[in-house]
Biopython code that builds the backbone (N, CA, C, O; Angstrom):
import numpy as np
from Bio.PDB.StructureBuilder import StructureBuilder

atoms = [
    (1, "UNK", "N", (-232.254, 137.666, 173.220)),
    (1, "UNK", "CA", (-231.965, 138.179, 171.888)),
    (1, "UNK", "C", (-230.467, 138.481, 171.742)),
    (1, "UNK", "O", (-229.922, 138.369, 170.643)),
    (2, "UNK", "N", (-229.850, 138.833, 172.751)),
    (2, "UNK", "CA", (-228.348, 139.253, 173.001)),
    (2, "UNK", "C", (-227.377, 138.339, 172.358)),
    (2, "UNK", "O", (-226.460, 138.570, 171.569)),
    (3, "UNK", "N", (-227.923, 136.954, 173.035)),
    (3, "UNK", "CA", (-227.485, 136.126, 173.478)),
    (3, "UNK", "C", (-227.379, 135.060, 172.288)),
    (3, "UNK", "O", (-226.344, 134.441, 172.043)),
    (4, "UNK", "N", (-228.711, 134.904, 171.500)),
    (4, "UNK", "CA", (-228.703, 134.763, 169.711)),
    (4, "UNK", "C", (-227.766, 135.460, 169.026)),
    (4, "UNK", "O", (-227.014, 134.831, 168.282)),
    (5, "UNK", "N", (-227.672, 136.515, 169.116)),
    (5, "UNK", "CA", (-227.241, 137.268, 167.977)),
    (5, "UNK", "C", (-225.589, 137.144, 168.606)),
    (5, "UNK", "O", (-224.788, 137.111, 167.672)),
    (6, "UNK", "N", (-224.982, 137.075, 169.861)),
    (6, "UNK", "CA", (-223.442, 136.902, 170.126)),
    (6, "UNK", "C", (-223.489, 135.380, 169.696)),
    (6, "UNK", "O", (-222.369, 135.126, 169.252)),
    (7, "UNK", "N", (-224.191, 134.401, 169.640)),
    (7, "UNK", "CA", (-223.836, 132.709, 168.550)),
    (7, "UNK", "C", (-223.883, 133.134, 167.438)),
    (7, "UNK", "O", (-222.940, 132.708, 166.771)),
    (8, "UNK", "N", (-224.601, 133.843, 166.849)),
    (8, "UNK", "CA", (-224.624, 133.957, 165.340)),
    (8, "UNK", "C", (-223.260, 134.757, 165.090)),
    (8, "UNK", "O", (-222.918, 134.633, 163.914)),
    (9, "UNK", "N", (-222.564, 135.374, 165.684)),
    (9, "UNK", "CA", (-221.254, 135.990, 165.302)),
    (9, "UNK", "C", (-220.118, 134.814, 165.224)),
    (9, "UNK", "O", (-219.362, 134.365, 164.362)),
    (10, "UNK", "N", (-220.394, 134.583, 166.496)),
    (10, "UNK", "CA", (-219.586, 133.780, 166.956)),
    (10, "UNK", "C", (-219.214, 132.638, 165.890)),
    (10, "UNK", "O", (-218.081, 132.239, 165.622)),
    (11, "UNK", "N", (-220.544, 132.167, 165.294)),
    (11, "UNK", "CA", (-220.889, 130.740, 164.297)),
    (11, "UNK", "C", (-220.202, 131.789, 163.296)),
    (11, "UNK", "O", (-219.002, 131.516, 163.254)),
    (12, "UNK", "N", (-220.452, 132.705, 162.609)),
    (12, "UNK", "CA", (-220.246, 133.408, 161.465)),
    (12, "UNK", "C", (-218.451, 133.382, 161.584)),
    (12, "UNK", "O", (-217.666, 132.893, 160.773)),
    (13, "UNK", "N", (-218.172, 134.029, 162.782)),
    (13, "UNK", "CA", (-216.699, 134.029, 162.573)),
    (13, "UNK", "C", (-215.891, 132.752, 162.493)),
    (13, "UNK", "O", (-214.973, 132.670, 161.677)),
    (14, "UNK", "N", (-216.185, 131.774, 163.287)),
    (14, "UNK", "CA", (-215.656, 129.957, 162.733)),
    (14, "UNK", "C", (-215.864, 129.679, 161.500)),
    (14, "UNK", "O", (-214.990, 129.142, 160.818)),
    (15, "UNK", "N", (-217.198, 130.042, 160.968)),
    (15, "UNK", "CA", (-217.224, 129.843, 159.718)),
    (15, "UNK", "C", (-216.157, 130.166, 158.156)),
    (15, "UNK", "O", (-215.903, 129.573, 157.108)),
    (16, "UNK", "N", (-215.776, 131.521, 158.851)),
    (16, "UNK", "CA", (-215.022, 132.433, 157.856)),
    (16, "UNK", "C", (-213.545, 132.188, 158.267)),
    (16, "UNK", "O", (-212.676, 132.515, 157.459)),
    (17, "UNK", "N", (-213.267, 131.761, 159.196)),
    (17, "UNK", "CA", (-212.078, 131.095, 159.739)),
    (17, "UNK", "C", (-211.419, 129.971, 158.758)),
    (17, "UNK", "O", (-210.369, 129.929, 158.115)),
    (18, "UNK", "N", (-212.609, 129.007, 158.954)),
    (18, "UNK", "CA", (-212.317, 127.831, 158.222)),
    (18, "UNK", "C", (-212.181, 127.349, 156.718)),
    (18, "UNK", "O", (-212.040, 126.257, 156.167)),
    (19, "UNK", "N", (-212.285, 128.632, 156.321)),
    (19, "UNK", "CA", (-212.194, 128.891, 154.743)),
    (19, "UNK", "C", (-210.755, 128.780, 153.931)),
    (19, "UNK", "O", (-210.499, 128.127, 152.920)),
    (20, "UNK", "N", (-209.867, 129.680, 154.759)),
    (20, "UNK", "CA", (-208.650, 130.044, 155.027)),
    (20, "UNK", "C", (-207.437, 129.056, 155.236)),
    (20, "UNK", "O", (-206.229, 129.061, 155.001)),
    (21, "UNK", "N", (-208.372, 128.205, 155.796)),
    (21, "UNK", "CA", (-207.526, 127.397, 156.553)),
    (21, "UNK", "C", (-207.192, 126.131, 155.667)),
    (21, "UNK", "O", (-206.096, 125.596, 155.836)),
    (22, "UNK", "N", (-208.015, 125.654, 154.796)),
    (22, "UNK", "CA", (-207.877, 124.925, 153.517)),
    (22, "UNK", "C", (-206.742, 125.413, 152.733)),
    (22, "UNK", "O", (-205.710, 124.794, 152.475)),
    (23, "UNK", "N", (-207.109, 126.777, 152.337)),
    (23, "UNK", "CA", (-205.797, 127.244, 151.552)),
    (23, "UNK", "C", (-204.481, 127.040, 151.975)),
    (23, "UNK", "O", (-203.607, 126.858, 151.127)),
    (24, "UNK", "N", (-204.176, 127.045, 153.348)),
    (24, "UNK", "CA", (-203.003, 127.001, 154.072)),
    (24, "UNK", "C", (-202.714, 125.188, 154.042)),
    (24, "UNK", "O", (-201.506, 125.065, 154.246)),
    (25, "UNK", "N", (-203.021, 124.509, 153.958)),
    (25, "UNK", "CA", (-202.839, 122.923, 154.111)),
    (25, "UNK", "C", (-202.549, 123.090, 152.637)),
    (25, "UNK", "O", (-201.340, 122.888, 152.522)),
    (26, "UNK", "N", (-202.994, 123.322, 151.628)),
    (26, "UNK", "CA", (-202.340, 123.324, 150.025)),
    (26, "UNK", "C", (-200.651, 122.890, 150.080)),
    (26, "UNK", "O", (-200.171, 121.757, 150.119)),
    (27, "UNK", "N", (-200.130, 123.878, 150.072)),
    (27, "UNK", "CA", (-198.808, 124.313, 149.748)),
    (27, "UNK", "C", (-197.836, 122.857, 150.722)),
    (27, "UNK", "O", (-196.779, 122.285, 150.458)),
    (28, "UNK", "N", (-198.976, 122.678, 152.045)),
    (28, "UNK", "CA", (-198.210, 121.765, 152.626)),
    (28, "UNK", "C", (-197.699, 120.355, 151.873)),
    (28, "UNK", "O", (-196.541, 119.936, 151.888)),
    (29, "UNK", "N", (-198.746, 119.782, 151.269)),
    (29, "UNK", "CA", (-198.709, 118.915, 150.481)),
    (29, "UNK", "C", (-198.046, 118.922, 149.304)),
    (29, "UNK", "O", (-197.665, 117.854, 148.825)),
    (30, "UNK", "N", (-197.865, 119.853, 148.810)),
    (30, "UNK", "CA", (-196.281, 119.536, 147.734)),
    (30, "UNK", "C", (-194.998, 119.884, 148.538)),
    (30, "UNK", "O", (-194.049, 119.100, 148.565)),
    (31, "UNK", "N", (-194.985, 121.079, 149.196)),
    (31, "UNK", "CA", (-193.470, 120.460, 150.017)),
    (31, "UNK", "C", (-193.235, 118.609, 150.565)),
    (31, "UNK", "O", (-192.183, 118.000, 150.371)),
    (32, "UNK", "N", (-194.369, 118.052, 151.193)),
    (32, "UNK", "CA", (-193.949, 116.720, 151.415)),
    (32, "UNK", "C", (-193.721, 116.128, 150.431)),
    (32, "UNK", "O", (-192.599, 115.689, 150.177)),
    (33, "UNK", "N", (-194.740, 115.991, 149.665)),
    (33, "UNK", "CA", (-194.232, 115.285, 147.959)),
    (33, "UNK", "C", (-192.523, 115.250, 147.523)),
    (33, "UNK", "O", (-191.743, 114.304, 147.407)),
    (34, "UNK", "N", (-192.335, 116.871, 147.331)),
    (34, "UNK", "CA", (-191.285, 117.101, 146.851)),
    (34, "UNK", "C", (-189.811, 116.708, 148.175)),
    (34, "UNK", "O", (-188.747, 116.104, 148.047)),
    (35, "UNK", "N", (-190.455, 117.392, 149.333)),
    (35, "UNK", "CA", (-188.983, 116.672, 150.269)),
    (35, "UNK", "C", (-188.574, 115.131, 150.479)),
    (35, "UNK", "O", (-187.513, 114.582, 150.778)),
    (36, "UNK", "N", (-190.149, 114.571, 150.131)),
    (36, "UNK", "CA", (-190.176, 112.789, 150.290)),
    (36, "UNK", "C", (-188.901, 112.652, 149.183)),
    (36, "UNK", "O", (-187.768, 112.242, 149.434)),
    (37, "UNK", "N", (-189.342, 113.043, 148.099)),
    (37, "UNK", "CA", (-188.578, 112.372, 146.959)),
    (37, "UNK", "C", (-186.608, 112.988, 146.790)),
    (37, "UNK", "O", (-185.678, 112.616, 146.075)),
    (38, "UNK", "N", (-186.749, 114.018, 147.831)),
    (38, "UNK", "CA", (-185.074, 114.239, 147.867)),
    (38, "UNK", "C", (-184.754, 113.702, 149.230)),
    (38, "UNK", "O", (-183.679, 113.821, 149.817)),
    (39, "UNK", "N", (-185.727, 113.156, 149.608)),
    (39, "UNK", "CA", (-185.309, 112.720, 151.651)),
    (39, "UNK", "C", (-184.738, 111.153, 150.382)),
    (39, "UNK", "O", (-183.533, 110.975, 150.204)),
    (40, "UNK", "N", (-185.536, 110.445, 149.841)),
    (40, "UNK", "CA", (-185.142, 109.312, 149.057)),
    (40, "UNK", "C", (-183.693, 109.651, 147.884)),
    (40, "UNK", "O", (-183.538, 108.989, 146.858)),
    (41, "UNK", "N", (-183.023, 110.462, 148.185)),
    (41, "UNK", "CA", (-181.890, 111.420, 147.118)),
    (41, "UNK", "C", (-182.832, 110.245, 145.633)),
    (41, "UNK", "O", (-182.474, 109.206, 145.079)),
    (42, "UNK", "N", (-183.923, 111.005, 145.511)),
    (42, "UNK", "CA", (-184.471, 111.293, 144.051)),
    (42, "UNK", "C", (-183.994, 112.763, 143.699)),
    (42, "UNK", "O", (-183.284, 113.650, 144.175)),
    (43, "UNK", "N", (-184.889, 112.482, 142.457)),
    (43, "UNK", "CA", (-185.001, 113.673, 141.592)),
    (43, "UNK", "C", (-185.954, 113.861, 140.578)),
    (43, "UNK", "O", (-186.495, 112.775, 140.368)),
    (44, "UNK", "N", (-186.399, 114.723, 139.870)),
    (44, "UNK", "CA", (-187.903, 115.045, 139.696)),
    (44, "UNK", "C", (-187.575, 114.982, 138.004)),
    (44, "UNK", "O", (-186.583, 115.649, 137.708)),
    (45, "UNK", "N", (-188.117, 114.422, 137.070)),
    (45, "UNK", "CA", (-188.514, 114.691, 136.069)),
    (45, "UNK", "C", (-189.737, 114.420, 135.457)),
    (45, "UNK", "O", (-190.539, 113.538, 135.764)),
    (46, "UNK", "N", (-189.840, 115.487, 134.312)),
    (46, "UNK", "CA", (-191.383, 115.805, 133.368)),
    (46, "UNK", "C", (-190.776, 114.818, 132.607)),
    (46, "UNK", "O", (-190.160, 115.410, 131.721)),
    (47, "UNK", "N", (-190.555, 113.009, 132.432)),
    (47, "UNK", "CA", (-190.657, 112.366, 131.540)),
    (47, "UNK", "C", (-190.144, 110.970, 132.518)),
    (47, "UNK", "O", (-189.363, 110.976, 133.469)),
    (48, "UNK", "N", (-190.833, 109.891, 131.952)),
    (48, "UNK", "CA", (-190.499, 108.781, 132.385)),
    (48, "UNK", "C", (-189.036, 108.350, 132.656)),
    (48, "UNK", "O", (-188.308, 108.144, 131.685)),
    (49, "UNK", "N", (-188.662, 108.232, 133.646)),
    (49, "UNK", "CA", (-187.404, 107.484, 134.541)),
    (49, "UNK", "C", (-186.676, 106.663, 133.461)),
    (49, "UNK", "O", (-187.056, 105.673, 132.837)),
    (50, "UNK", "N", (-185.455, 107.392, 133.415)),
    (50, "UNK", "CA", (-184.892, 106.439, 132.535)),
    (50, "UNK", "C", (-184.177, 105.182, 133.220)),
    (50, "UNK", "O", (-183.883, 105.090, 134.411)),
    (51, "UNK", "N", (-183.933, 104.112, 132.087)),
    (51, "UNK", "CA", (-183.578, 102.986, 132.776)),
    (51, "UNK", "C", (-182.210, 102.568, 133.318)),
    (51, "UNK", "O", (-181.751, 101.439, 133.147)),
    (52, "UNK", "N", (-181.805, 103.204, 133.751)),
    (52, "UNK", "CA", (-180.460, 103.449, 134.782)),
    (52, "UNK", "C", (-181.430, 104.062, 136.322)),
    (52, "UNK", "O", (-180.811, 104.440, 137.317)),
    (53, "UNK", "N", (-182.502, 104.062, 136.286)),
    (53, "UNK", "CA", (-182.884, 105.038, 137.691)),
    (53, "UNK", "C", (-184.544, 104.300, 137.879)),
    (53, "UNK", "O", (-185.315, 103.967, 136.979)),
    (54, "UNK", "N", (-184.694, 104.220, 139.077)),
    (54, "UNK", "CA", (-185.720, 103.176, 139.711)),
    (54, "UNK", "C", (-186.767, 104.530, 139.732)),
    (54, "UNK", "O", (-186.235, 105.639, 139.744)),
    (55, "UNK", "N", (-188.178, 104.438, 139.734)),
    (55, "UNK", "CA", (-189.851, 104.804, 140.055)),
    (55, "UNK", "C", (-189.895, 105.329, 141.429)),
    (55, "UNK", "O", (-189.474, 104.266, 141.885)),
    (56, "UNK", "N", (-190.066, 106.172, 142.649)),
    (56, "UNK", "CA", (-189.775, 106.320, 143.529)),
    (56, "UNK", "C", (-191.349, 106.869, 144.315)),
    (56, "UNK", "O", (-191.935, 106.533, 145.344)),
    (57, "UNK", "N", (-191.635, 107.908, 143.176)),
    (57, "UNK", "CA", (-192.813, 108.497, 143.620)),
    (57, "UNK", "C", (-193.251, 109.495, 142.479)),
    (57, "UNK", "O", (-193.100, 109.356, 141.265)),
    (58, "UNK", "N", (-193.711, 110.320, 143.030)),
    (58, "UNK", "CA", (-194.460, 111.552, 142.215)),
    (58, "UNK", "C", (-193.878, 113.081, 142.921)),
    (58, "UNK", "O", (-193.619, 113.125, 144.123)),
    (59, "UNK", "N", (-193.700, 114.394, 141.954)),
    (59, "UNK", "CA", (-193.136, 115.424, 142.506)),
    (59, "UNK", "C", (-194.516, 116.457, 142.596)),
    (59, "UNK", "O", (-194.453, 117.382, 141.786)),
    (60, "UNK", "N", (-195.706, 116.440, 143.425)),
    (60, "UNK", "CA", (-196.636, 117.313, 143.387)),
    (60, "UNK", "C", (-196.285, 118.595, 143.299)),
    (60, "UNK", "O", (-195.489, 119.146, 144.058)),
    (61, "UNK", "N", (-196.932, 119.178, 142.262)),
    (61, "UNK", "CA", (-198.021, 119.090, 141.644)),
    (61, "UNK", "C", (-198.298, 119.354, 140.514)),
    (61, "UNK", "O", (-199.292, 119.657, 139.854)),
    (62, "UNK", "N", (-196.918, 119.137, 140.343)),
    (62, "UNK", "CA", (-196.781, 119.043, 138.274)),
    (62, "UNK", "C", (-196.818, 117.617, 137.645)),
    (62, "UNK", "O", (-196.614, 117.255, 136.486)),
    (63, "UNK", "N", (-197.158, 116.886, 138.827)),
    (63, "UNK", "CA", (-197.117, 115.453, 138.619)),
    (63, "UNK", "C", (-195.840, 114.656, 137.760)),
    (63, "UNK", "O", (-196.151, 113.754, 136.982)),
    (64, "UNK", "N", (-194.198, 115.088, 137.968)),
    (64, "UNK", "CA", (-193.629, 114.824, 137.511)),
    (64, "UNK", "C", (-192.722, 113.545, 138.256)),
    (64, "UNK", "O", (-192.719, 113.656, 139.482)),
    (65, "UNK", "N", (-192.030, 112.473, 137.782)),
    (65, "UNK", "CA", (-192.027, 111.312, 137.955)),
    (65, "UNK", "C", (-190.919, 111.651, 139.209)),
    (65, "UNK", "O", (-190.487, 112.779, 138.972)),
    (66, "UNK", "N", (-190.345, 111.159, 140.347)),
    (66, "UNK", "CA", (-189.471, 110.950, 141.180)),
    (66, "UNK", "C", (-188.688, 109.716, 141.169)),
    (66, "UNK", "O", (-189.039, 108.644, 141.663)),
    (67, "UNK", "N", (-187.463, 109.995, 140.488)),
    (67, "UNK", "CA", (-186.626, 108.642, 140.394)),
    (67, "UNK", "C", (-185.004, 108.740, 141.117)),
    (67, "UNK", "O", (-184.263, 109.707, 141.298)),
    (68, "UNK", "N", (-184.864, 107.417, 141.395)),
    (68, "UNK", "CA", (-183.895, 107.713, 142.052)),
    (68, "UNK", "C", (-182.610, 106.150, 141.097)),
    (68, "UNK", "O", (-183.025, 105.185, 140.456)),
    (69, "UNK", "N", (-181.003, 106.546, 141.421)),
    (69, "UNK", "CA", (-180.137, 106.226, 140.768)),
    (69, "UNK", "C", (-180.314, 104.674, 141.593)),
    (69, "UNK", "O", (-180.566, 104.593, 142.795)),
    (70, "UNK", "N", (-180.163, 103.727, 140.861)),
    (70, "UNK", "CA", (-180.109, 102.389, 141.522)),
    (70, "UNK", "C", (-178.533, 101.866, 141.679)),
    (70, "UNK", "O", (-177.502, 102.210, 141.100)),
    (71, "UNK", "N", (-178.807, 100.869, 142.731)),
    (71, "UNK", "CA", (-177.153, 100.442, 143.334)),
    (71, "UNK", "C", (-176.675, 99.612, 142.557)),
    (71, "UNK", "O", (-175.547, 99.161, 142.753)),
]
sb = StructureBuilder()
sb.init_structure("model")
sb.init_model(0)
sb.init_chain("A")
sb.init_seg("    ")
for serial, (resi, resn, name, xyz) in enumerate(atoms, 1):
    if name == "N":
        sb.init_residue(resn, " ", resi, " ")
    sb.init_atom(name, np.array(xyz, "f"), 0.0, 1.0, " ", f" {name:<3s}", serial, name[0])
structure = sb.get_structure()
């Protein structure tokens, strides 16, 4: 009975662990978004790339366009 009830903690606490841990991977994914597109010296705008500047990517998670100056 001991021995049940120390797995059932045990299971309970991984469980409640792994909840947490989603939230924390969030935030990761727009820093890459956003460093991809200045590692590429882009830059982020809320409106389509004007035509002096090339499509590059996306700036998560305002979904704003990443363009960069062409040669």
């Amino acid at each position: 009975m001991r021995t049940l009830c120390s797995l059932l903690l045990i299971g309970c606490l991984l469980f409640s662990y792994a909840t947490p841990v989603a939230g924390i991977l969030g935030p990761l994914r727009i820093q890459t978004d956003y460093h991809r597109c200045l590692r590429e010296k882009g830059f982020c705008l809320n409106a389509v790339c004007p035509r002096s500047t090339l499509f590059v990517g996306t700036c998560f998670p305002y979904k704003f366009y990443c363009c960069k100056f062409k040669r």
